[in-house]
C-alpha positions as CSV (number, residue, x, y, z in Angstrom):
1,X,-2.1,70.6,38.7
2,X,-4.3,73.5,40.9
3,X,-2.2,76.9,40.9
4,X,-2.9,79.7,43.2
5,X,-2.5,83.1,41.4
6,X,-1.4,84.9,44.4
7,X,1.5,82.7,45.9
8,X,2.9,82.6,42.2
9,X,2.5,86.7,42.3
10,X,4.4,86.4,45.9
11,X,7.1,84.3,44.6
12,X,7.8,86.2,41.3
13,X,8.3,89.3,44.0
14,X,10.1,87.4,46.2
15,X,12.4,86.7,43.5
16,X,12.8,90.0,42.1
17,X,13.9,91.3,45.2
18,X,16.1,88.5,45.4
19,X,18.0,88.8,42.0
20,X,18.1,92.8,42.8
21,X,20.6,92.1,45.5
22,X,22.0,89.3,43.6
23,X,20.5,86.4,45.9
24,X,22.9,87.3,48.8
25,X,20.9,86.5,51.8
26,X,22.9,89.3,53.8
27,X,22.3,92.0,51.9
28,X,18.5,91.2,51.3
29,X,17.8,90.7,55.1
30,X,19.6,93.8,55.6
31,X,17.4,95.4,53.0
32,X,14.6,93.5,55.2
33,X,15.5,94.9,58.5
34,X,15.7,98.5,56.8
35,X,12.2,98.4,55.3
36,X,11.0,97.0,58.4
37,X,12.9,100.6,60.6
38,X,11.5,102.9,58.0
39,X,8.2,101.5,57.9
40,X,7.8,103.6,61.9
41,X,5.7,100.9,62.8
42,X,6.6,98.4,66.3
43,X,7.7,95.2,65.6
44,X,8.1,92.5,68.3
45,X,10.5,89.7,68.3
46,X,9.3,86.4,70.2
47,X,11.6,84.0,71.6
48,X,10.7,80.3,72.5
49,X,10.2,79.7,76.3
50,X,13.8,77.5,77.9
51,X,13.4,74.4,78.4
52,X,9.7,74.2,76.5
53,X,9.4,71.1,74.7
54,X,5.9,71.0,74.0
55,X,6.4,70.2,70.0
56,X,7.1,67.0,71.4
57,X,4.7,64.5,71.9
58,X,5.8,61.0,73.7
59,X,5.0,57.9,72.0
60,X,3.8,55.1,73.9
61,X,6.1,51.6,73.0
62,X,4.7,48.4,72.3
């Protein structure tokens, strides 16, 4: 089976941080969001358009 070196390096990091706060998703999102303030750079948060359905494709019946 093919392996990719860097998503098992990104997983193994993922994890660590993970077990570090014990795999509670609140506290590592909260570490996340944290990071994310001290890091001084802008970060934008997109929101999908009401309404939009555009994933969506009809299908024609038979």
């Amino acid at each position: 089976m093919w392996q990719d070196e860097i998503l098992e390096e990104l997983e193994r990091i993922r994890d660590e941080h993970a077990k570090s706060f014990n795999y509670d998703m609140k506290a590592i999102c909260e570490d996340w969001q944290r990071q994310q303030a001290q890091s001084g750079r802008q970060f934008v948060t997109l929101t999908p358009a009401r309404g939009s359905n555009n994933g969506v494709q009809p299908t024609e019946q038979k």
